[in-house]
Structure formats: structure tokens, C-alpha cells
C-alpha positions as CSV (number, residue, x, y, z in Angstrom):
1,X,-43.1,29.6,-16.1
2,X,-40.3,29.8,-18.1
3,X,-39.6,27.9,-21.2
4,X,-36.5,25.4,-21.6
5,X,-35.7,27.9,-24.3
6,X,-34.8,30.5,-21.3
7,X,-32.3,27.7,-19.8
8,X,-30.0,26.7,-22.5
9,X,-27.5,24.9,-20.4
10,X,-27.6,21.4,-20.5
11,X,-27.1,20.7,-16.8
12,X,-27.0,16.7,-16.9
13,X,-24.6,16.9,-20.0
14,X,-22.7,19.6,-18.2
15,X,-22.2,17.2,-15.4
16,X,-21.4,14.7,-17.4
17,X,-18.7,16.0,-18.9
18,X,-16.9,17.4,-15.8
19,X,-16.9,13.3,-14.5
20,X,-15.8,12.2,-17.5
21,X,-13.0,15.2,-17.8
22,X,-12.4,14.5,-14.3
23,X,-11.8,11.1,-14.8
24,X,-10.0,10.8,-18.4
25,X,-7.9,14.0,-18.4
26,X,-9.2,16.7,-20.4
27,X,-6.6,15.8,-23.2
28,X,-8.3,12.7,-23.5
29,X,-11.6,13.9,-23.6
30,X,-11.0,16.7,-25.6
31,X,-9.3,14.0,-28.3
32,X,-12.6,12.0,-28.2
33,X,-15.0,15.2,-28.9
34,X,-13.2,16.2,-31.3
35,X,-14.3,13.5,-33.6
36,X,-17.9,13.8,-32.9
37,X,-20.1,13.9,-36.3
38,X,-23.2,14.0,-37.7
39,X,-23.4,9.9,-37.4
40,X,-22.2,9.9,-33.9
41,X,-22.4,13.0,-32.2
42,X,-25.7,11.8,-30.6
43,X,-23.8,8.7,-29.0
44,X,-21.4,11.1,-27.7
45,X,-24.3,12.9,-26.0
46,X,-25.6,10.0,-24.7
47,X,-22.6,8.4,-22.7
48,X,-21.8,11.7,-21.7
49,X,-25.3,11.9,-19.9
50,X,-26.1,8.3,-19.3
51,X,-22.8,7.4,-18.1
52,X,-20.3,9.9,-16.6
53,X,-23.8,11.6,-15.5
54,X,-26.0,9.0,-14.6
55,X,-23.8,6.5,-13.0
56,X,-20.8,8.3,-12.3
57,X,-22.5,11.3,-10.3
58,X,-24.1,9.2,-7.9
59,X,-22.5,10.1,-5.2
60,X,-22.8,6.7,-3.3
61,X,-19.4,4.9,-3.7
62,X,-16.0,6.5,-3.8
63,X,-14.4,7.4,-7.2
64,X,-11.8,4.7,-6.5
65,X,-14.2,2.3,-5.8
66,X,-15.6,2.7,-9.1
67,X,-12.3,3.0,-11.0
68,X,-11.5,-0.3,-9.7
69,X,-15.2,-2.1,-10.2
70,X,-14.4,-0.7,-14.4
71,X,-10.9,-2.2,-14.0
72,X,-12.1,-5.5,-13.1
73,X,-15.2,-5.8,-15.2
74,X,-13.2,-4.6,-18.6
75,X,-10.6,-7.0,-17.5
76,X,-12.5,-10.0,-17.0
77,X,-14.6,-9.5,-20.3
78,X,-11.5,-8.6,-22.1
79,X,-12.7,-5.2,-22.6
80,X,-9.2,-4.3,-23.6
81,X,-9.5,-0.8,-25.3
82,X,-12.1,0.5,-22.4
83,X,-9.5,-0.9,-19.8
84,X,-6.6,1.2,-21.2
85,X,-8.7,4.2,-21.4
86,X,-9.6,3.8,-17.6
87,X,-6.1,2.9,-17.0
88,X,-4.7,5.5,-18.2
89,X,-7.4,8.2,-16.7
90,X,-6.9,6.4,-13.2
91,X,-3.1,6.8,-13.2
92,X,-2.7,10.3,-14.9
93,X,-0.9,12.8,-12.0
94,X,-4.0,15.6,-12.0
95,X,-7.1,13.5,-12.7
96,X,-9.6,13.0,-9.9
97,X,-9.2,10.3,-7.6
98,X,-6.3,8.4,-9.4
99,X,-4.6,5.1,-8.5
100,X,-1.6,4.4,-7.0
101,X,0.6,1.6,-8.8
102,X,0.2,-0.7,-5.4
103,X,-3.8,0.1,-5.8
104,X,-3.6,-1.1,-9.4
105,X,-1.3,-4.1,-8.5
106,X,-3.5,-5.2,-5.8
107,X,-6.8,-4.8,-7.8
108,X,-5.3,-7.2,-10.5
109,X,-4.1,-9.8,-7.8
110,X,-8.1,-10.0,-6.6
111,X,-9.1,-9.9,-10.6
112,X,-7.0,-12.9,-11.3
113,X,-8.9,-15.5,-8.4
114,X,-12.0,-14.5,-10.1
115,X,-11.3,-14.2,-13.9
116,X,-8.2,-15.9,-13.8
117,X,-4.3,-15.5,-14.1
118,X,-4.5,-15.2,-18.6
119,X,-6.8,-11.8,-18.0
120,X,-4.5,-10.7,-15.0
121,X,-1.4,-11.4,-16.8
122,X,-3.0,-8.8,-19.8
123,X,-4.0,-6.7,-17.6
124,X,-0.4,-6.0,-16.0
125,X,1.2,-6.1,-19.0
126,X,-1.4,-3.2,-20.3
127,X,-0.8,-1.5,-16.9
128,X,2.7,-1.2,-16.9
129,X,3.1,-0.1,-20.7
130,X,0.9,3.0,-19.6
131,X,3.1,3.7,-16.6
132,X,5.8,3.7,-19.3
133,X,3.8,5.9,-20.9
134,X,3.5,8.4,-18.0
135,X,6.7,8.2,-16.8
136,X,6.1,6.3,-13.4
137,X,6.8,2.8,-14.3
138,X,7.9,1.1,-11.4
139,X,11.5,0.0,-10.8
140,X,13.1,-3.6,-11.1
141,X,12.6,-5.8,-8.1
142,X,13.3,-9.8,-8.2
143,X,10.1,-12.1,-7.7
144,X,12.6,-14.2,-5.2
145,X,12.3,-11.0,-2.8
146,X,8.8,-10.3,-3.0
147,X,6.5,-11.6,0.0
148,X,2.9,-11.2,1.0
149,X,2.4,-7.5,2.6
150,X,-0.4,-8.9,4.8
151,X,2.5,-11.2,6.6
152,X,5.8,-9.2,6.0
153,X,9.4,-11.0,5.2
154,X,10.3,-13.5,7.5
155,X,13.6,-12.6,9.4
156,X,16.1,-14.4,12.3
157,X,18.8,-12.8,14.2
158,X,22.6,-13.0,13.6
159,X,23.1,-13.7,17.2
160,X,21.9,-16.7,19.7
161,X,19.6,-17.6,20.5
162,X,18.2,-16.9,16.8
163,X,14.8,-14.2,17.3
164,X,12.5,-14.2,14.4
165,X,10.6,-11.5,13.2
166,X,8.3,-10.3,9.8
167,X,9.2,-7.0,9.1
168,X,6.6,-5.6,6.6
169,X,8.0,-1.9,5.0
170,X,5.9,0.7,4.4
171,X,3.8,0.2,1.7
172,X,3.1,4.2,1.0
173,X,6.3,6.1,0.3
174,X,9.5,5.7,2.8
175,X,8.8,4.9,6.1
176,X,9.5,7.7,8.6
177,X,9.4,5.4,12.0
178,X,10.0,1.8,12.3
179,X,7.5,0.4,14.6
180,X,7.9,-2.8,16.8
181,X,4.7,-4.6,17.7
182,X,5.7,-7.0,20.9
183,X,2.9,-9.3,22.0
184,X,1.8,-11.1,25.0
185,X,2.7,-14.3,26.5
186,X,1.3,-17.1,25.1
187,X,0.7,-15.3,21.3
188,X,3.4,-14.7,18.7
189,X,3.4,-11.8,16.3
190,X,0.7,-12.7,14.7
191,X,-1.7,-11.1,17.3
192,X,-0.3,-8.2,15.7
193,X,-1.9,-8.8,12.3
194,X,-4.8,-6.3,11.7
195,X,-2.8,-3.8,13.6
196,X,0.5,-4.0,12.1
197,X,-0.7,-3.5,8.4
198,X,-2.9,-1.0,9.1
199,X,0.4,0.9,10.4
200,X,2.4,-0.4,7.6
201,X,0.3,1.9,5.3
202,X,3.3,4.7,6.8
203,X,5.7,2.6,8.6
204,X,7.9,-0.3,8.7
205,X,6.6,-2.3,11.1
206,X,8.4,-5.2,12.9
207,X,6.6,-8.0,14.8
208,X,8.9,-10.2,16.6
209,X,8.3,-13.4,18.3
210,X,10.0,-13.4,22.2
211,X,11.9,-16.1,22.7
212,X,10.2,-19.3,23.6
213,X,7.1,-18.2,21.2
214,X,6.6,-18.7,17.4
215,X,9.2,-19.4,15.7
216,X,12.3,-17.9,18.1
217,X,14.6,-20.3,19.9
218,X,13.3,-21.7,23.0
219,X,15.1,-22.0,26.1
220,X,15.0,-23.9,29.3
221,X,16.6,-21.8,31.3
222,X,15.4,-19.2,33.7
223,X,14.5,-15.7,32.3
224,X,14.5,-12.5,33.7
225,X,13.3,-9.3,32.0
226,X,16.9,-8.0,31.6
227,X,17.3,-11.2,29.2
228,X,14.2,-10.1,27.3
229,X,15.2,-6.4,27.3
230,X,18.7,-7.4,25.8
231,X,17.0,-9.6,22.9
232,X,15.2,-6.5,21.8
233,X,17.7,-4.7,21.8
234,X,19.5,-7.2,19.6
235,X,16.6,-7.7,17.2
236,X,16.6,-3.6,17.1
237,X,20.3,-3.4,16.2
238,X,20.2,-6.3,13.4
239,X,17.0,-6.0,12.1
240,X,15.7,-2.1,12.6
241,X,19.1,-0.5,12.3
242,X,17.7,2.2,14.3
243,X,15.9,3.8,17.2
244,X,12.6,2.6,16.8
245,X,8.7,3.0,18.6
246,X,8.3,-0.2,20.9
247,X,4.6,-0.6,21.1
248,X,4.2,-3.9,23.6
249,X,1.1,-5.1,24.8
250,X,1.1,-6.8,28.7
251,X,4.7,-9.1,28.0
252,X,5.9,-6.9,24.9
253,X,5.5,-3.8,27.6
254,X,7.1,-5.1,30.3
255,X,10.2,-5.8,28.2
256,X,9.2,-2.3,26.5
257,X,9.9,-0.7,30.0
258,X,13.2,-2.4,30.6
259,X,14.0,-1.7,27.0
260,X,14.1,2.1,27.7
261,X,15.6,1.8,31.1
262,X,18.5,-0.3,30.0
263,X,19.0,0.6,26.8
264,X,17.9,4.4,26.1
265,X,19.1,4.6,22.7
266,X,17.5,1.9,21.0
267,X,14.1,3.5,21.5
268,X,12.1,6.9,20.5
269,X,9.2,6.2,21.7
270,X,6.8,4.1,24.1
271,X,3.5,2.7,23.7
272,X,2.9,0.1,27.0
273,X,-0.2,-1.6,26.8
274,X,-2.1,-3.2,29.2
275,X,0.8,-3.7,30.9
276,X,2.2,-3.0,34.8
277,X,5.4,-2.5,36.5
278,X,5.0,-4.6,39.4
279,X,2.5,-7.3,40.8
280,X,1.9,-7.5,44.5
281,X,2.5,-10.5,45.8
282,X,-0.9,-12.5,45.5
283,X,-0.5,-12.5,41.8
284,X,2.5,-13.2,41.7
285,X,1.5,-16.4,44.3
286,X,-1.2,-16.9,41.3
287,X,1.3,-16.3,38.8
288,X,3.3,-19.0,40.3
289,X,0.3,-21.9,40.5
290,X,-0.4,-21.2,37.3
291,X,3.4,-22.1,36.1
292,X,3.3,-25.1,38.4
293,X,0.3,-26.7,36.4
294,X,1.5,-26.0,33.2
295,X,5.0,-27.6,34.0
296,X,2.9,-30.6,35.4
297,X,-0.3,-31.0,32.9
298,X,0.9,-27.9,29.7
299,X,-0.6,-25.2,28.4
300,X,-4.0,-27.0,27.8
301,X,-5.1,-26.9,31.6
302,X,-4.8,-23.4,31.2
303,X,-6.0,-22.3,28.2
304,X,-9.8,-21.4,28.6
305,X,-8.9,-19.5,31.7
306,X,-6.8,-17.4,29.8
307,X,-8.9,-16.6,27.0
308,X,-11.3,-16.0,29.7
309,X,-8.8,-12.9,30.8
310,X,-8.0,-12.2,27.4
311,X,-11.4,-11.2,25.7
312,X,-14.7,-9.5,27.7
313,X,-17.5,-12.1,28.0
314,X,-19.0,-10.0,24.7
315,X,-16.3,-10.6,22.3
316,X,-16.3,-14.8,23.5
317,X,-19.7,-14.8,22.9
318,X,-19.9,-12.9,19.6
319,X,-16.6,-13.6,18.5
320,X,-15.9,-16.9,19.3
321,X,-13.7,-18.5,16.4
322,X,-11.2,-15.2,16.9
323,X,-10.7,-16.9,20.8
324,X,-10.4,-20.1,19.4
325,X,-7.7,-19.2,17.0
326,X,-6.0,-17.5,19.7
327,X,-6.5,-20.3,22.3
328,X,-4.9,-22.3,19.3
329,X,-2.2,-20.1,19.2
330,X,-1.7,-20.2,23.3
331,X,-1.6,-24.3,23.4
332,X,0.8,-24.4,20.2
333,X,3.3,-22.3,22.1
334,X,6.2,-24.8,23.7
335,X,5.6,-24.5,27.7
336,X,9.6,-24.6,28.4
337,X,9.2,-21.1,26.6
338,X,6.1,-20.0,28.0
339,X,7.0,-20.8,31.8
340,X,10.6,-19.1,31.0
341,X,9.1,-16.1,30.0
342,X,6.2,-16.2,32.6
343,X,8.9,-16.6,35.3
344,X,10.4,-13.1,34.3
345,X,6.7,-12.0,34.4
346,X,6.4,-13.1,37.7
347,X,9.0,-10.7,38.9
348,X,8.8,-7.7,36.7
349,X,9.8,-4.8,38.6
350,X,10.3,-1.5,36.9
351,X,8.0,0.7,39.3
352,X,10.6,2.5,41.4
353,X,12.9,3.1,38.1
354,X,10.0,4.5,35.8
355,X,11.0,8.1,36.7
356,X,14.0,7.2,34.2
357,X,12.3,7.0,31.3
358,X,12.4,10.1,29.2
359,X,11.0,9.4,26.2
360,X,7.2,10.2,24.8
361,X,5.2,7.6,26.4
362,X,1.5,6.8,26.0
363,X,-0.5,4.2,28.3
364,X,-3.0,2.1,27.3
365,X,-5.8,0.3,29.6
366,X,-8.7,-2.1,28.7
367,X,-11.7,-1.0,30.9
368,X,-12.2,-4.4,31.2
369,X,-8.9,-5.8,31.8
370,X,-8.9,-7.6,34.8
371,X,-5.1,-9.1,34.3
372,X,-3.2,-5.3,34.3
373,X,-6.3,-3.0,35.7
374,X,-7.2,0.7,34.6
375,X,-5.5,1.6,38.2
376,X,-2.2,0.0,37.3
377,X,-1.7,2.0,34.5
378,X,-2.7,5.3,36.4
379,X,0.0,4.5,38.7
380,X,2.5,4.0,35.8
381,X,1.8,6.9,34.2
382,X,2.6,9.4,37.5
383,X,5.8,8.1,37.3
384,X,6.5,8.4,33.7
385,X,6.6,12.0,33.2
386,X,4.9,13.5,30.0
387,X,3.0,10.7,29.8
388,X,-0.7,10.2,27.9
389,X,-2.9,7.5,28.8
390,X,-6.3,6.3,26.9
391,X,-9.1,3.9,28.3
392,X,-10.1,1.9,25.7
393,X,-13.6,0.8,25.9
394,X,-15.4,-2.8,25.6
395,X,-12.1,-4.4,25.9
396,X,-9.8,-6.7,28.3
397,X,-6.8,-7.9,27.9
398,X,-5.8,-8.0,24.7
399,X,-7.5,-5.2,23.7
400,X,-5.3,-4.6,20.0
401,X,-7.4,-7.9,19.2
402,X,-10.3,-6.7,20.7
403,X,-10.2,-3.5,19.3
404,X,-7.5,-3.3,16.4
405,X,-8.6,-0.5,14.6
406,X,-9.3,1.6,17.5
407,X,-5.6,0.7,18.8
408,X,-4.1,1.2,16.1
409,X,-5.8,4.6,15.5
410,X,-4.5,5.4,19.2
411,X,-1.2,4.5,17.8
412,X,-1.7,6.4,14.9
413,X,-2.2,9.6,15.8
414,X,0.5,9.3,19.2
415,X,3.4,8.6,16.5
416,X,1.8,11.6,14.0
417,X,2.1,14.0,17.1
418,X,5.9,12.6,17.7
């Protein structure tokens, strides 16, 4: 058996000091070593072993994880000196595993609920001189125009009747689509949530409100889908300013279709989600009852029956404050809008002009989705030439509420392949 004589290297300080190199910057590091002595050279061996071996090489969190679990613990103890070393080995271009400035900013927002707004405030202030420092301090932007990523700004149209919409930018880089997220009767952009800022990570992403819903100007007067076609195509020209990817889901991708018949130009792309171009005529007789007892008793008489379409009987059941909001959400809409815009529902008729559309398309169906069926959107994609479709799994009728992350990884990787 060999003796440790025969084996010289010092494999846990060794792996030490590639974390903490790795994590500091070798300038950094080589800084500190160099004023190892006699009374603390052993201290230097130590944390080198202890620390940047023995915690920082487990390999069961992410580097960033741990980056910002030291960021938050040497803020909220006032660590201050510790803080800026992490700091500045988390932001330095060529360490491992750095922070972005919008990872920084968001860790601090968290620190301050839980050590409060005077550590916070420190810790920016400590942040931003080390940006400075490394030549990437961010640029001047007013407080008035900041706004909550997780929601987007709040915008209305020029043009009557008003449309609003949240448009949240990209919050990685510049944008290279804009996305529009167009929901289902009965909902407002805010189905969109999860979905729209997990896009936003690359995208701007738009979520309007159709008219009658949320907070767009509601009309009593009879709707077709060439009325809903040309409000998108007014919220495109004064909000997106260009062509843009019209994701719609049932309602949104009925007035995606006549979007892109109508108005070619305005769109790049089409993602229609359990959707159809054409009911035969007992739904539309169903469609009809059902408009009928909401002008006569509102939204309520309808509601559970709806959220009974919406969601499979697994997601009511395990799930069931998600249906509530959203039955919430269905009874708060005003019914002149919804029986406006269920009216144009009613008589959606794109199947015989589908041919027309020549831009990328992709098709999604629920498997469960009683409302617009798997077959439905077989049919539309024969017509649509080019087309891709995906079956998503365990899902009805809203299935990007069902499933957001899987939708919006559909999504995803259809716009990456644009």
C-alpha cells in the first residue's frame, strides 16, 4: 500500500481552489493567496478545503443557486465585505456561473421582504458601484416607467373602441419576435400569465383583452369575427408596430384565423389552439341556448358548466382554487361583451378559406377537450398547408392553464424553428 508520501497532491485543497477560482476570478484569488503567512496561511487552507471544497463541490444545487443563497445571507447579516467579494465574483464576464444584472436585481427585491428595504437599499447601492467597476452598470431608466415584469405595462389603443393590453418586453436581451397571447371567451389576458412570462424570457409578449373582456371597451352591438379580426389588427399596428406571432387559444384562434386571412401582413406566424373553423349546426343551436340564458339570468347560470369544459375532471379535483379563480374571472366579465363576442363564435367560419393561409402554422388539441375536439383540429390542419399539430396530454380546454409549461414549451421551440 502506498504511503500518502507517494501522493503529494492535495486533492480536496486542489478542488477547492478551482471552486473558489472559479467563483472569484483568479485575480481575486491570486490577490488573497498572496498574503498568506505564517499566522494565517493555515486559515487559508482551511476555507479553501472546508468551504469552496466542502460545501461548494457538492454538486446538489446549481452554482447560481448558491451565489444567490451567499447574496442574501451576507446581505441580511450585513456581511458587507463577503457580499462585495461574491458580488463582484458573480458578475465578473469569465467566472463560472455569473449573474445577470436582472438576476441580481430580482434577488435583492426577494432580500428586502425578508431582511428588509435598509439592507436591500445597501445592497443595490454595493451592486451597482461594482457594475461601475466592471464596466456594465446599467443605463438610466425613470422609476415612473418601471412596472412589474410578472404583469407587463398596461396599454389602450389610439382608436375606438379603446383595446387594452400588458405588453411585457423581453427581459433577456432584444426581443427577436413579438408574441400575442389571445385568450378565450369568458377570460382576459390574464389566463396568459404563467405562459406569457415564461416567453417573455426572449420575447415581447402582448396579452390583450378582446373587446367586451377585462378592461377593453364593451359593446352592445352585434359582433362578427371580421370586427374581432380588425381590432387585432389595430392593437398590432399601435401597440406591436410589427408583424407579430398570434398565438390564440379557442376565441384568440378563431380571430387568429381571420387575422391572417384578412390581414396577411400583420402576422408571421400562427399558433391556433384548441380552436375550430366551423361548428355544425347542433353546437351552434347549443351555442345559441347558452347566449339565451345568460342574456336572461348572466354569466352565473353558466359558469360551473363551463369550467366543467374548461378543465379535465383531474385538474377540478386537484386543482380546484385555479377553477375557482378562473370561474371568478368568467362571472366578472360584463355579459353584453361576452354574448357579443359569443355571437361571432357562434358563426365562425373560416373552413373553406383556410387553404389561404400561408404562414407557418402549428395546431394545438387537448386530448380531452370536448368543446374544439382532437378531430377538429386534424381537419384544420389538412387545409392549412405546412402545418404541425401536437396533442397535448391530460388536458381540455384550456389546456395553456392546464398545462402552461408544456404550452409554452410547444410554443417555444415552433418560434425557435421559425
Amino acid at each position: 500500500m502506498p504511503s500518502s508520501l507517494e501522493y503529494p497532491f492535495d486533492h480536496p485543497f486542489e478542488r477547492g481552489m478551482r471552486n473558489r477560482r472559479a467563483a472569484l476570478g483568479d485575480a481575486w484569488v491570486d490577490k488573497s493567496v498572496a498574503k498568506a503567512n505564517a499566522f494565517n496561511a493555515e486559515f487559508q487552507h482551511f476555507i479553501t478545503d472546508y468551504a469552496w471544497h466542502g460545501v461548494w463541490g457538492r454538486p446538489g444545487l446549481d452554482w447560481k443557486i448558491r451565489r444567490i443563497i451567499v447574496m442574501a445571507v451576507t446581505c441580511s447579516l450585513g456581511r458587507w465585505d463577503e457580499f462585495e467579494i461574491h458580488m463582484r465574483g458573480s458578475l465578473t464576464p469569465g467566472n463560472a456561473h455569473t449573474l445577470t444584472p436582472e438576476e441580481v436585481r430580482e434577488a435583492l427585491i426577494q432580500i428586502a421582504i425578508y431582511a428588509g428595504v435598509p439592507a436591500a437599499n445597501t445592497g443595490f447601492a454595493k451592486a451597482l458601484g461594482i457594475m461601475r467597476e466592471l464596466g456594465i452598470e446599467p443605463p438610466p431608466h425613470p422609476a415612473t416607467d418601471a412596472w412589474h415584469p410578472g404583469v407587463g405595462r398596461s396599454v389602450f389603443t389610439r382608436s375606438r373602441p379603446k383595446l387594452h393590453a400588458t405588453v411585457r418586453d423581453a427581459r433577456q436581451g432584444d426581443a427577436r419576435h413579438t408574441v400575442v397571447l389571445s385568450h378565450a371567451l369568458g377570460q382576459d389576458g390574464a389566463m396568459w400569465d404563467i405562459v406569457a412570462n415564461a416567453l417573455s424570457g426572449e420575447y415581447r409578449v402582448i396579452c390583450p383583452d378582446t373587446r367586451g373582456h377585462g378592461r377593453s371597451q364593451t359593446t352592445t352591438d352585434t359582433l362578427s369575427m371580421a370586427d374581432l379580426a380588425a381590432d387585432a389588427a389595430r392593437l398590432i399596428d399601435e401597440v406591436a408596430g410589427e408583424p407579430v406571432i398570434w398565438v390564440g387559444l379557442s376565441m384568440g384562434g378563431m380571430i387568429g384565423q381571420e387575422l391572417a386571412l384578412r390581414y396577411p401582413d400583420k402576422v408571421k406566424a400562427l399558433v391556433l389552439a384548441n380552436t375550430t373553423s366551423r361548428y355544425d349546426e347542433a353546437t351552434r343551436q347549443a351555442l345559441q341556448q347558452r347566449i339565451d340564458t345568460i342574456a336572461a339570468q348572466g354569466l352565473g347560470a353558466v359558469a360551473t358548466a363551463t369550467m366543467a369544459r374548461f378543465f379535465t375532471d383531474s385538474f377540478r379535483s386537484h386543482q380546484a382554487a385555479a377553477v375557482s379563480r378562473h370561474q371568478r374571472l368568467l362571472e366578472a366579465t360584463d355579459p353584453d361583451g361576452y354574448i357579443a363576442c359569443a355571437q361571432a363564435i357562434k358563426d365562425v367560419d373560416t373552413h373553406d378559406r383556410l387553404s389561404d393561409i400561408k404562414v407557418p402554422t402549428l395546431i394545438v388539441a387537448g386530448d380531452q377537450d370536448v368543446s374544439t375536439t382532437v378531430d377538429m383540429a386534424i381537419g384544420m390542419g389538412h387545409r392549412i398547408a405546412g402545418s404541425q399539430m401536437v396533442t397535448l396530454a391530460d388536458c381540455a380546454h384550456l389546456s395553456a392553464v392546464e398545462r402552461p409549461d408544456a404550452f409554452a414549451g410547444i410554443v417555444a421551440d415552433f418560434i425557435s424553428g421559425l
